[in-house]
C-alpha positions in Angstrom: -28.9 20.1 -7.6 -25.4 19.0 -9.1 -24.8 15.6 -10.5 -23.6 12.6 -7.9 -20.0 12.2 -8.5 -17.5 9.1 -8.3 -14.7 7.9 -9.4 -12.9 4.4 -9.9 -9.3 3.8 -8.6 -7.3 1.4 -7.3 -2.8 1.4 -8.2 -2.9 -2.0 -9.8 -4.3 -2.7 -13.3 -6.2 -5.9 -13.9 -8.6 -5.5 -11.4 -11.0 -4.8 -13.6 -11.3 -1.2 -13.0 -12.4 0.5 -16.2 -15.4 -2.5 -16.7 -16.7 -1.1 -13.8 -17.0 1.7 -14.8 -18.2 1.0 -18.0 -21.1 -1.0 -16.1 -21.9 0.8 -13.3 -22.6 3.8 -16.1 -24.8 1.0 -18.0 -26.4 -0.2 -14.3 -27.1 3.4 -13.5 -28.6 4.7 -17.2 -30.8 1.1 -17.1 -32.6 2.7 -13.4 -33.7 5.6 -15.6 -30.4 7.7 -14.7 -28.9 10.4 -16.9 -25.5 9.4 -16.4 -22.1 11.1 -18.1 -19.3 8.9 -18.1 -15.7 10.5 -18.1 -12.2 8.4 -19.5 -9.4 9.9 -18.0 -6.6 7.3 -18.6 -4.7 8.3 -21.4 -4.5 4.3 -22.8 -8.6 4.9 -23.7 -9.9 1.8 -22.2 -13.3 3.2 -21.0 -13.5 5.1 -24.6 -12.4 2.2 -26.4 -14.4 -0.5 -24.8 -17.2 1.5 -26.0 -16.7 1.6 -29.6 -15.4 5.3 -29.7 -11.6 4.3 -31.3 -12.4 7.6 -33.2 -12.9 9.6 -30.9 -10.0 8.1 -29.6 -8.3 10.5 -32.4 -10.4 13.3 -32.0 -8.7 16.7 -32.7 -10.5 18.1 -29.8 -10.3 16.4 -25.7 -10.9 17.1 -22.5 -7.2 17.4 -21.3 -6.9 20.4 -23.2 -9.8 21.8 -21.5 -7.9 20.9 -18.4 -4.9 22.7 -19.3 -6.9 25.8 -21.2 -5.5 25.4 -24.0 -5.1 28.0 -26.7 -7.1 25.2 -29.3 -10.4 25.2 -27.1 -10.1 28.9 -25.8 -13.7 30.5 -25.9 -15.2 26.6 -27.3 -17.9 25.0 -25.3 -16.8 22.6 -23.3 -19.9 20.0 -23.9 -18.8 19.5 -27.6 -16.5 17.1 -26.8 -19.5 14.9 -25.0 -20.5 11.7 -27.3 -23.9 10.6 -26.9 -23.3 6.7 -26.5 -26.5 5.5 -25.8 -27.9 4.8 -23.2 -25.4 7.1 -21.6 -23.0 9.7 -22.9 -19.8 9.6 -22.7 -16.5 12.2 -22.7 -13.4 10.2 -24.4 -9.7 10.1 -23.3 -7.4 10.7 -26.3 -3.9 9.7 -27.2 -2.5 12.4 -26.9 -3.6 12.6 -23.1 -0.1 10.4 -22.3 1.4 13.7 -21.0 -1.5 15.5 -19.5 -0.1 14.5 -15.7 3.1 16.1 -16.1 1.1 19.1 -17.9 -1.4 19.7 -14.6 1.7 19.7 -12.7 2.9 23.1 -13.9 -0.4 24.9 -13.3 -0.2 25.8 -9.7 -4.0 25.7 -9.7 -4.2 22.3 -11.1 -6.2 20.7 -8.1 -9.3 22.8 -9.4 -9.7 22.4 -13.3 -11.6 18.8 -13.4 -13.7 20.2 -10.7 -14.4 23.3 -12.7 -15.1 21.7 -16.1 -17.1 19.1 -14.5 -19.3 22.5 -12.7 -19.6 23.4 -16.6 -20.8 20.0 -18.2 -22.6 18.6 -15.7 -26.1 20.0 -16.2 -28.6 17.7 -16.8 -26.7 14.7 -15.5 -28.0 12.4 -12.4 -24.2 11.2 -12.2 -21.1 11.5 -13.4 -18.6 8.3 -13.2 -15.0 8.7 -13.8 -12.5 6.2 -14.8 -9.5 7.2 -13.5 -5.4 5.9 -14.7 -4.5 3.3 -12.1 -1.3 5.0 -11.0 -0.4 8.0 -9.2 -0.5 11.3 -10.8 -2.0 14.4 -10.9 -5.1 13.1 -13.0 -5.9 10.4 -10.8 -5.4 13.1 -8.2 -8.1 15.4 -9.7 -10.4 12.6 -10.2 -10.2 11.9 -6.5 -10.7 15.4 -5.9 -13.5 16.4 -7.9 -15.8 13.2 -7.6 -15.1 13.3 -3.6 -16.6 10.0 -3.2 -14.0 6.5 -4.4 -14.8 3.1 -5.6 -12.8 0.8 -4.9 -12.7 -2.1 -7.5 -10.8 -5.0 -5.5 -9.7 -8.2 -7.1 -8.9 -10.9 -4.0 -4.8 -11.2 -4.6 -2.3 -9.9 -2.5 -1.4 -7.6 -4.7 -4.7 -6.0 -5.1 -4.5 -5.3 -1.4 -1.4 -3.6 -1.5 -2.1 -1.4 -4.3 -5.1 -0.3 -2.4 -3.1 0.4 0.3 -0.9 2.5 -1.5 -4.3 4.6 -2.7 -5.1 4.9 0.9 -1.6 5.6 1.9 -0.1 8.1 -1.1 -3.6 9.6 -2.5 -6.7 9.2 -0.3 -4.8 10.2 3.4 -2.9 12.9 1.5 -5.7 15.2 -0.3 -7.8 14.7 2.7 -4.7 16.3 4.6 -3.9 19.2 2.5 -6.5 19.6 0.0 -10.3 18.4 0.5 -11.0 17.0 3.3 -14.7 15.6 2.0 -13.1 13.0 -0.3 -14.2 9.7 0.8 -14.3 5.8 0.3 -17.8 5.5 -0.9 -17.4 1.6 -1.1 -15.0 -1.4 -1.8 -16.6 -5.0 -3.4 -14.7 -7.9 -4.7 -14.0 -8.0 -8.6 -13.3 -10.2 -10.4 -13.7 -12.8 -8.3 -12.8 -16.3 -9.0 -13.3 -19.8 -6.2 -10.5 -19.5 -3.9 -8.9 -18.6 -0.6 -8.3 -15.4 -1.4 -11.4 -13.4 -0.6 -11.7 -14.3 2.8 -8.0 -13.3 3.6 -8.8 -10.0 1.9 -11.8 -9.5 3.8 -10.2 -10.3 7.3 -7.8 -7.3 6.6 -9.8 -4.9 5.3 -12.3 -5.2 8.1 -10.9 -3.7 11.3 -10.4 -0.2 9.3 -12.9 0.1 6.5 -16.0 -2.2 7.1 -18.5 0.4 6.8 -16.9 1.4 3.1 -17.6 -2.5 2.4 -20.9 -2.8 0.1 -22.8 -5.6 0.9 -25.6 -8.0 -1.0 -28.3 -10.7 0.0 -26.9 -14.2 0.2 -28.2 -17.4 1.3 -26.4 -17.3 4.4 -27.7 -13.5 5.1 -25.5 -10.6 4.2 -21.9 -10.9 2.5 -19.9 -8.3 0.8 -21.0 -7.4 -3.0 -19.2 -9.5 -5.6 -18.8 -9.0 -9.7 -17.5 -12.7 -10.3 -15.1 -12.8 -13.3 -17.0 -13.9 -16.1 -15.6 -14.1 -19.8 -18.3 -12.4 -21.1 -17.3 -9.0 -19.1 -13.9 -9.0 -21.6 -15.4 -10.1 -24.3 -18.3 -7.6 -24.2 -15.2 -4.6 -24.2 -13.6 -6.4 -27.3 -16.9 -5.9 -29.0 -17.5 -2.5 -28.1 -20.6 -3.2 -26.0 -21.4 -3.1 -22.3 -22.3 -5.8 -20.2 -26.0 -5.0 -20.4 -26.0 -4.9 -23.9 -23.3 -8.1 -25.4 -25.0 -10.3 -22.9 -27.9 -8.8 -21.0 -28.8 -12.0 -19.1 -25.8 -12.5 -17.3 -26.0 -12.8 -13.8 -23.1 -10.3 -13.2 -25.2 -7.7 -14.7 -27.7 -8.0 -11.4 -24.4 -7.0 -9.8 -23.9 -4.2 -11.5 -27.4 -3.2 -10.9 -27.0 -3.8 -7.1 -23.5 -1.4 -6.9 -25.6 1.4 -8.7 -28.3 1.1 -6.6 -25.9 0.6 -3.1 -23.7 3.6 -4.4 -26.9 5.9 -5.0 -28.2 5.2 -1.9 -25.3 6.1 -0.2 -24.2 9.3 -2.4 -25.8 12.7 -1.6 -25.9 14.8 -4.7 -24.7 18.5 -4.1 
């Protein structure tokens, strides 16, 4: 059996995309989960917010496995994998800030994170991407290799509309023409502070996607899952650490624990 696959996105930054990522690898690896995580945004925050700024540097990095470079030809792809503890961990790099435009010229370019992925997966439970939050051919073969999307999404206006512009100019389109298994494996609020906002999210998000909508316990019954912004969650990137590890009694780290369990119950390895 292959490794459950997913990947973050959402074209809006701020939402707090990459910290979920971060701790839904750190949520996962805490259930007793052998979990890879994978930074594919050029900018490092996934990489960084882990303590890896030299990796950050590293001579060697995935993108030019992606492209086959000449530099990795005939080199093991898993030598680029840092074991983090409690989960490992594939960097971005900096020079990753043209990989996009790079994938574009390979006519097969659709296939190469699904292939490497095939190739350094073994032994993983899951694999959790972090993907750029704009529109390009990484975040396109993120999409397309994890199949299943997590949707990170802060309650602002804006939030909404960038989602709607992953549904409109990523999600709609591969389905169309390229993989028509890629799915929405679940939307929560992030970052969620006490106002108005939510509930106007919620009321348009319903009618089309409220089976994608992950849910927890509340007093009141069920309501949809919420990671309340806390300024620990920052705080704990600035020093390197997850969550679970800068401040493991936060209540926001229950959360986390609830989306990894919600997500694995609803993912089917391959």
């Amino acid at each position: 059996m292959t490794a459950k696959r997913i990947t973050t996105a959402i074209f809006k930054g701020g939402t707090g995309k990459t910290a979920t990522a971060t701790n839904l690898a750190a949520a996962l690896a805490d259930q007793g989960e052998d979990v890879l995580a994978v930074d594919l945004d050029h900018r490092g925050g996934l990489t960084k917010g882990l303590g890896l700024e030299d990796a950050y540097d590293a001579e060697y990095h995935i993108g030019q496995f992606l492209l086959q470079d000449d530099a990795v030809d005939g080199a093991d792809p898993t030598s680029i994998i840092r074991d983090r503890g409690p989960f490992d961990v594939i960097p971005a790099n900096r020079r990753m800030d043209d990989l996009s435009d790079d994938l574009n010229n390979d006519r097969a370019w659709f296939l190469r994170l699904e292939e490497f992925l095939d190739d350094v997966e073994d032994g993983y439970d899951w694999v959790v991407l972090d993907s750029p939050p704009e529109l390009n051919r990484v975040s396109d073969s993120a999409i397309i290799a994890a199949k299943n999307v997590l949707v990170p999404l802060m309650p602002a206006g804006e939030a909404l509309d960038g989602f709607s512009e992953l549904m409109e100019n990523q999600v709609i389109p591969i389905r169309r023409d390229l993989d028509d298994e890629v799915s929405i494996a679940g939307i929560f609020v992030n970052v969620a502070r006490d106002n108005n906002e939510k509930k106007f999210i919620l009321e348009e998000l319903r009618p089309e996607f409220d089976d994608e909508l992950l849910l927890q316990e509340s007093d009141d019954g069920e309501e949809v899952l919420e990671v309340r912004y806390r300024v620990a969650i920052p705080r704990s990137w600035r020093h390197g650490e997850t969550l679970f590890e800068f401040d493991p009694e936060n209540a926001m780290c229950d959360r986390y624990r609830k989306l990894a369990a919600t997500l694995d119950e609803r993912i089917d390895g391959a």
